[in-house]
C-alpha positions as CSV (number, residue, x, y, z in Angstrom):
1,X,-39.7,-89.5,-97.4
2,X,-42.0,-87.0,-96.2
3,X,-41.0,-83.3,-95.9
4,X,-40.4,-82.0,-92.4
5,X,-43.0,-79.4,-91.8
6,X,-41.7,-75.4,-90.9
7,X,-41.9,-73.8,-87.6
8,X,-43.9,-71.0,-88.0
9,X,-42.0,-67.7,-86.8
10,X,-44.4,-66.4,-84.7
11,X,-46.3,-68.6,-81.9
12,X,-49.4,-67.6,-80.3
13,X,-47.5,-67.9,-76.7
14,X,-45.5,-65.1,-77.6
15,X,-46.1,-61.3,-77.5
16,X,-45.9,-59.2,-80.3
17,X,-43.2,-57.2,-81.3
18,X,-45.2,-53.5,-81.3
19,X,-46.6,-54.4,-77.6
20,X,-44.5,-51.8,-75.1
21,X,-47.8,-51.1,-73.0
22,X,-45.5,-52.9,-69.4
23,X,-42.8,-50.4,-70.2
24,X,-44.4,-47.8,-70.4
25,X,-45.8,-48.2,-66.8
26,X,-42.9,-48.5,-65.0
27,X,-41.6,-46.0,-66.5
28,X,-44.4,-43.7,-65.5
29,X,-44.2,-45.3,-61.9
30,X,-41.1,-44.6,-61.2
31,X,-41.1,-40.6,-62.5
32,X,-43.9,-40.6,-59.9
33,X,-42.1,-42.3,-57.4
34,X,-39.1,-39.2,-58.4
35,X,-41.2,-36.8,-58.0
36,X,-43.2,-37.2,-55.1
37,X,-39.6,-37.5,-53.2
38,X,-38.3,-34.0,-55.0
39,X,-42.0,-32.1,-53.7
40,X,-41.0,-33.3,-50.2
41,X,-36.7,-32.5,-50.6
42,X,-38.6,-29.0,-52.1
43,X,-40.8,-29.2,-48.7
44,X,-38.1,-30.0,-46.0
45,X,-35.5,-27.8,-47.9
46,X,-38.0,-24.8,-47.4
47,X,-39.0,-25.3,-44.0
48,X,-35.2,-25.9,-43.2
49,X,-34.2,-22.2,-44.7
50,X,-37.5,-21.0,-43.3
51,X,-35.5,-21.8,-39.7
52,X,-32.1,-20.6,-40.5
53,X,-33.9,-17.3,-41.6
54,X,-35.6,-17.1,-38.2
55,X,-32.0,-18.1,-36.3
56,X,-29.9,-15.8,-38.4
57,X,-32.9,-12.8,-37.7
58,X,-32.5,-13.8,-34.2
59,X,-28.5,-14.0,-33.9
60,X,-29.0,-10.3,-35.7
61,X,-30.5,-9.3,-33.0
62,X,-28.8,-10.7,-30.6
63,X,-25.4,-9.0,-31.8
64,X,-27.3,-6.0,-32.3
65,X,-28.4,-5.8,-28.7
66,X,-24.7,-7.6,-27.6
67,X,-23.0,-3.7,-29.5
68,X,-25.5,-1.4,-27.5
69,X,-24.0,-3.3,-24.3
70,X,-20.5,-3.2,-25.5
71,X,-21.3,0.5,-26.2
72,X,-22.4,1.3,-22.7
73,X,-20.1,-0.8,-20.8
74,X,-17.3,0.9,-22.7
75,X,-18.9,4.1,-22.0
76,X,-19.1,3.4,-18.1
77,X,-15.3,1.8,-18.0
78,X,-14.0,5.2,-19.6
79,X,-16.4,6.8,-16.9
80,X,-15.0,4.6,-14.3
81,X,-11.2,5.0,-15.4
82,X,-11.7,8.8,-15.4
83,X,-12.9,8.9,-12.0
84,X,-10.3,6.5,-11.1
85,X,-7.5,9.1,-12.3
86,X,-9.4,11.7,-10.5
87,X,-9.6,9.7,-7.1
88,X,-6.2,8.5,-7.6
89,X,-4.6,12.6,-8.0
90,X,-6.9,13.5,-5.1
91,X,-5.5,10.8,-2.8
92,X,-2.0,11.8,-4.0
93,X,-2.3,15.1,-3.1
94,X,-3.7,14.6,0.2
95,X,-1.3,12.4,1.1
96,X,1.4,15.0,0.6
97,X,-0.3,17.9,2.4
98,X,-0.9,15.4,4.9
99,X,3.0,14.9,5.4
100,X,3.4,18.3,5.3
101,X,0.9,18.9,8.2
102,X,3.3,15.7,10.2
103,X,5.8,17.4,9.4
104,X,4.9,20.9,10.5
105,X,3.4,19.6,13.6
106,X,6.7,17.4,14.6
107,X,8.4,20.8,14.3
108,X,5.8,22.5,16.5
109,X,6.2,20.2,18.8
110,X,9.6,19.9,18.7
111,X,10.0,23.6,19.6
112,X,7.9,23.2,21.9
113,X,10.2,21.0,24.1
114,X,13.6,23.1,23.2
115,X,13.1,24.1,27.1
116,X,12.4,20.6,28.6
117,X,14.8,18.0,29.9
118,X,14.3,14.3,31.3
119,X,16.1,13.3,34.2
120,X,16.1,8.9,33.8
121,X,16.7,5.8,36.2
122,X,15.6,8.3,38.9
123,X,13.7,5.9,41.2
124,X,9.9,5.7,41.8
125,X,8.3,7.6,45.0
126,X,12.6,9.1,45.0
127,X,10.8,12.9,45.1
128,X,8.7,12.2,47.7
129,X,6.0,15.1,48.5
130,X,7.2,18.2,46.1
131,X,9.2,17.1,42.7
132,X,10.1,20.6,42.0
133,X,11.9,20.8,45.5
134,X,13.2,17.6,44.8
135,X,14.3,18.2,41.2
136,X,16.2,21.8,42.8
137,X,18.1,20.2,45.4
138,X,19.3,17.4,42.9
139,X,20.4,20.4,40.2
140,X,22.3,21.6,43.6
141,X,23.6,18.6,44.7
142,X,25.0,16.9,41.8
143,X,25.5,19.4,39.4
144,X,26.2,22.6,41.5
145,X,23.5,24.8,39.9
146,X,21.5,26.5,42.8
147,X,18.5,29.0,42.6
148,X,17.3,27.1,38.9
149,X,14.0,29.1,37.5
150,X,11.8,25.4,36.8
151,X,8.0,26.3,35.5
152,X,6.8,22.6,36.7
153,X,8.5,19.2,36.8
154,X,6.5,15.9,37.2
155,X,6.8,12.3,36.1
156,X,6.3,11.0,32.5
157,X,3.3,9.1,31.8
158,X,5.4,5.9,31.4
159,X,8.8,5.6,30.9
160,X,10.4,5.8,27.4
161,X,10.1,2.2,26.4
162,X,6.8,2.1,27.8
163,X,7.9,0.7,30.8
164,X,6.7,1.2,34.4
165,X,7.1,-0.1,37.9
166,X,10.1,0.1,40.5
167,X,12.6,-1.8,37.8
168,X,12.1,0.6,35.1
169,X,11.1,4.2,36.7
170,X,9.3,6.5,35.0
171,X,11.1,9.4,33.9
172,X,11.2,13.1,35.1
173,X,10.1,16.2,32.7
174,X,11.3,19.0,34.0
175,X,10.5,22.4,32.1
176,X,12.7,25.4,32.6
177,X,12.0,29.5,32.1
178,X,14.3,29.5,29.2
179,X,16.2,27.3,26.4
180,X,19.7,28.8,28.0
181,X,18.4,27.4,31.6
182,X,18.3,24.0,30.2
183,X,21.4,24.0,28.2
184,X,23.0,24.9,31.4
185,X,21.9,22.0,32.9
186,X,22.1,19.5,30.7
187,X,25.8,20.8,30.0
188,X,26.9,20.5,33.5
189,X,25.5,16.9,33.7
190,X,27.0,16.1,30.1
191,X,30.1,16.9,31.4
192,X,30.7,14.9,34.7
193,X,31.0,11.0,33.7
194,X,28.9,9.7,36.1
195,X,26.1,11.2,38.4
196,X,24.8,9.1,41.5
197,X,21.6,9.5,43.1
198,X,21.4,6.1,46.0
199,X,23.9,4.5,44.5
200,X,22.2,4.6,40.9
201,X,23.5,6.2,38.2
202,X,20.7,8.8,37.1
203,X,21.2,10.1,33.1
204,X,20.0,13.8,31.9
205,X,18.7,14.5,28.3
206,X,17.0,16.1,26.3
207,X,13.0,15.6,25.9
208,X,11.8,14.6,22.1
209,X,8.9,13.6,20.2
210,X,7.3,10.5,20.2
211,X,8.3,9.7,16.9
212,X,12.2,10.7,17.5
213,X,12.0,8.7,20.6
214,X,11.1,5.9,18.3
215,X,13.3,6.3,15.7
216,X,16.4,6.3,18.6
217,X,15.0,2.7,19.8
218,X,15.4,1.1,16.8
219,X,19.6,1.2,18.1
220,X,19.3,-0.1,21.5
221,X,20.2,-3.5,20.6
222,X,22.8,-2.4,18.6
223,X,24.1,0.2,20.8
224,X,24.3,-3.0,23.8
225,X,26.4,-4.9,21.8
226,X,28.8,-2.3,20.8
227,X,29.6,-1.2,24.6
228,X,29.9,-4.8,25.0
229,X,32.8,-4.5,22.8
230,X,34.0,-1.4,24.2
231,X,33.2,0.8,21.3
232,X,31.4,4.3,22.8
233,X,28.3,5.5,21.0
234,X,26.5,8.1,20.5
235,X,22.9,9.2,19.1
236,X,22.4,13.3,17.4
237,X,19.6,14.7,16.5
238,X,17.1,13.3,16.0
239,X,17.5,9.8,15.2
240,X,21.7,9.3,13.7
241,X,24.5,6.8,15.0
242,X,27.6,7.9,15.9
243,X,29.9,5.2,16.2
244,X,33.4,5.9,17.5
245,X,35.8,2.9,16.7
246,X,39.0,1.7,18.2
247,X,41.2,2.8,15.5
248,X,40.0,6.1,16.2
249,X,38.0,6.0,13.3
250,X,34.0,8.3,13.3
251,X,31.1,6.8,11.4
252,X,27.8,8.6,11.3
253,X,24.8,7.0,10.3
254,X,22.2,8.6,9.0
255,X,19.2,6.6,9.5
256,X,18.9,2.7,11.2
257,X,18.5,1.2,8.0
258,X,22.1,2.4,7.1
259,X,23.2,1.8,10.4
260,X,22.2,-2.1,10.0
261,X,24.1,-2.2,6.7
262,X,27.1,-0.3,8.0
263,X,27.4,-2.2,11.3
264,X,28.6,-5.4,9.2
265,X,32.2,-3.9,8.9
266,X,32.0,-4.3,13.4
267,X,30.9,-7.7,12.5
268,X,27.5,-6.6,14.4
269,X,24.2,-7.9,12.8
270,X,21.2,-5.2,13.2
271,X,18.1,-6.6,12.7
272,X,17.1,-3.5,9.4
273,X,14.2,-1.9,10.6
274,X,10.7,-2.7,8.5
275,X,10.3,0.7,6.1
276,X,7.0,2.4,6.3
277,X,4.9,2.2,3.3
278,X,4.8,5.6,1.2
279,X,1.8,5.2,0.0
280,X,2.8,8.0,-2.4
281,X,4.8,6.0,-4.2
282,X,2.9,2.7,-4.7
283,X,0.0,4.8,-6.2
284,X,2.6,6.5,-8.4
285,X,3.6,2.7,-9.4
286,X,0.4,1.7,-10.7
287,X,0.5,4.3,-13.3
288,X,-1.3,7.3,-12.0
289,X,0.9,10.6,-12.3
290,X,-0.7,13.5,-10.1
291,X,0.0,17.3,-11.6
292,X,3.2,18.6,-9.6
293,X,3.4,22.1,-8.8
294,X,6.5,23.9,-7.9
295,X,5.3,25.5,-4.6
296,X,3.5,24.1,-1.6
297,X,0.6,25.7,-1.7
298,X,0.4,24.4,-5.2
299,X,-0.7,21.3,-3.8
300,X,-4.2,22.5,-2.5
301,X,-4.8,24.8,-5.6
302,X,-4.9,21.3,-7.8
303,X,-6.3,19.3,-4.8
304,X,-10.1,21.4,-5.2
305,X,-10.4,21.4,-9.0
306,X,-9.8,17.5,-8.6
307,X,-12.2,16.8,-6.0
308,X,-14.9,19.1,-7.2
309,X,-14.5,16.8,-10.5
310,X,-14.8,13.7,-8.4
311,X,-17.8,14.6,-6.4
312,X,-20.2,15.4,-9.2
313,X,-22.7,13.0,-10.2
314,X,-22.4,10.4,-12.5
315,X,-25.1,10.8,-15.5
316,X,-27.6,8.0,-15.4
317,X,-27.0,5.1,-17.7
């Protein structure tokens, strides 16, 4: 039989073994490829920090400028709470000498009316042509006090609660020579119980300020009700309750905001008067302390240093 023939090992279809020439280009292609995309990461990267550098430059400023503000707005606010102090000590301080001017002038005035009385519920037109005849003849009449040395006597501008008119009279201010004239007078007409004039019960008292007259008012409501009950009254100088119980006990009140806590035990509820603002003490209260001195006149001595302080200019900014 015939011999089969060999297959030769290599064919001519089929590539060498040494040939790597299509390896060798993709290879190459795809370094390229690596490359080109690290040039433009490089690229982007740089022009991305090339930004941030210019932000962060920017926000440098920015925070630099931002502490120069902070600077001079903390410089101005210590400014402003200096002056503050300084306004608040001034205000302090002439708030007190203006109490003490009040008060001196209440006491001016007060002395001023140690020789006056008012004569109330005398009716209107009642003195017809001369008051001072007709106030003379009264003291004569009703009291027994004749040849009385009166400097003037004339109506009050309105009557004490303001009122005026034929229902509520204005009251008479009469004004004697001297402070024992008056209390003459006004002791003989304390001491009757009641004095007439027409039928209508007339009342004498003393003449007060404005403000002690205000002060007194703050009891009339209070003062009704108790003579409703039968329990006597009494206001002293300037503006104090005396009550006079059943039991035969006295209670004084100092002031009508005691009087409207104290008037509970009669079972009597007094409206307590609304308290006037001390300004004082609310500028105290918000934590401003002014210097204290031990004498009055203290007060102006640290009142100019103060407001010398306060009135010089500010530096410009």
């Amino acid at each position: 039989m015939p011999k089969p023939r060999r297959k030769d090992k290599g064919k001519a279809s089929e590539k060498p073994a040494g040939d790597t020439t299509s390896g060798e280009e993709d290879s190459d292609t795809s370094l390229v490829d690596i490359l080109l995309e690290l040039k433009s990461f490089r690229a982007e990267t740089s022009k991305n920090f090339s930004e941030i550098k210019k932000e962060i430059h920017e926000i440098k400023e920015d925070v630099k400028q931002l502490k120069a503000r902070v600077g001079t707005a903390e410089e101005r606010i210590a400014e402003n709470q200096s002056r503050n102090i300084e306004m608040t000590q001034v205000l302090i301080q002439v708030l007190r000498k203006q109490k003490l001017l009040e008060e001196k002038c209440d006491d001016i005035e007060s002395r001023s009316r140690r020789k006056n009385l008012r004569v109330y519920s005398v009716p209107e037109k009642a003195e017809g042509n001369s008051m001072m005849d007709f106030i003379k003849k009264l003291l004569n009449e009703k009291l027994g006090i004749a040849g009385a040395h009166i400097e003037r006597a004339h109506r009050a501008a309105s009557g004490k609660g303001g009122y005026t008119g034929s229902i509520h009279p204005r009251s008479i201010l009469v004004r004697f020579q001297s402070y024992e004239e008056r209390q003459r007078v006004l002791q003989a007409a304390w001491s009757k119980k009641e004095i007439l004039l027409n039928e209508r019960r007339i009342y004498f008292d003393e003449d007060f300020t404005a403000q002690v007259y205000r002060e007194r008012a703050k009891y009339r409501l209070a003062r009704k009700e108790l003579r409703e009950r039968n329990i006597k009254t009494r206001i002293l100088y300037p503006a104090k309750l005396k009550v006079f119980a059943a039991d035969g006990k006295i209670q004084v009140f100092e002031s009508p905001e005691a009087a409207a806590k104290g008037l509970r035990e009669f079972g009597i509820a007094m409206e307590c008067p609304t308290k006037e603002l001390d300004l004082e003490s609310i500028l105290q209260s918000a934590g401003w302390q002014s210097p204290r001195s031990k004498s009055r006149t203290g007060h102006v001595d640290n009142l100019m240093p103060s407001l010398k302080k306060l009135l010089q200019p500010t530096s410009a900014s």
